[in-house]
N, C-alpha and C positions, 0 to 999 in steps of 0.2 A: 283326496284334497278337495275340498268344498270350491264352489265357483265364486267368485267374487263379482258380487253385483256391477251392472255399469252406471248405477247413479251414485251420488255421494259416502252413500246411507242413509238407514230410517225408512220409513216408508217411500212408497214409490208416489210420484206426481197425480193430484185427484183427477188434473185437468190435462185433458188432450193436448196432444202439441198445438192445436189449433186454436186450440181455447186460452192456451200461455200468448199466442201470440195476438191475438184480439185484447187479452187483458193489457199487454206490453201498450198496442195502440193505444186504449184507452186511459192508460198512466201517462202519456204525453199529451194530454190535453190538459195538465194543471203540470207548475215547477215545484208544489209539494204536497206532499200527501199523509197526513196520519196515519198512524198502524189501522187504528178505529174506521178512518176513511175509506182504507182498502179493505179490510176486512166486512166493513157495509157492501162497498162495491161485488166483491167477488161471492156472496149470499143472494144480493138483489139478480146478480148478474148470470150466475150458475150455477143458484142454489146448494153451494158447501158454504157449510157452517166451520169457519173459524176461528178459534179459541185458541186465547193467549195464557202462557202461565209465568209464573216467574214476579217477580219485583220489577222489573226494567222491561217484560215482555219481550226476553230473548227468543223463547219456544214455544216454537207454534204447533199447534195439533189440528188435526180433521175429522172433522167426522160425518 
């Protein structure tokens, strides 16, 4: 029997728990933010490139 991962699925998180939760911080200093906004932010911020795909920018990739 195969193990069943303990995140959602898909790949695993690029960013540390620590770096999730500096970003969290940093998401509370505006009440909204574009996909494009975060996706700036978290490049400037911790150098992963972000790329959307889809029509509506469902799924997100990294790389």
């Amino acid at each position: 029997m195969k193990a069943v991962p303990e995140f959602g699925g898909g790949s695993s998180s690029k960013l540390t728990e620590g770096q999730k939760e500096e970003l969290r911080e940093m998401l509370k200093e505006k009440d909204f933010w574009t996909t494009k906004e975060v996706q700036e932010l978290i490049e400037a911020k911790f150098g992963l490139f972000l790329f959307l795909a889809g029509k509506e920018n469902s799924k997100i990739f990294w790389e």
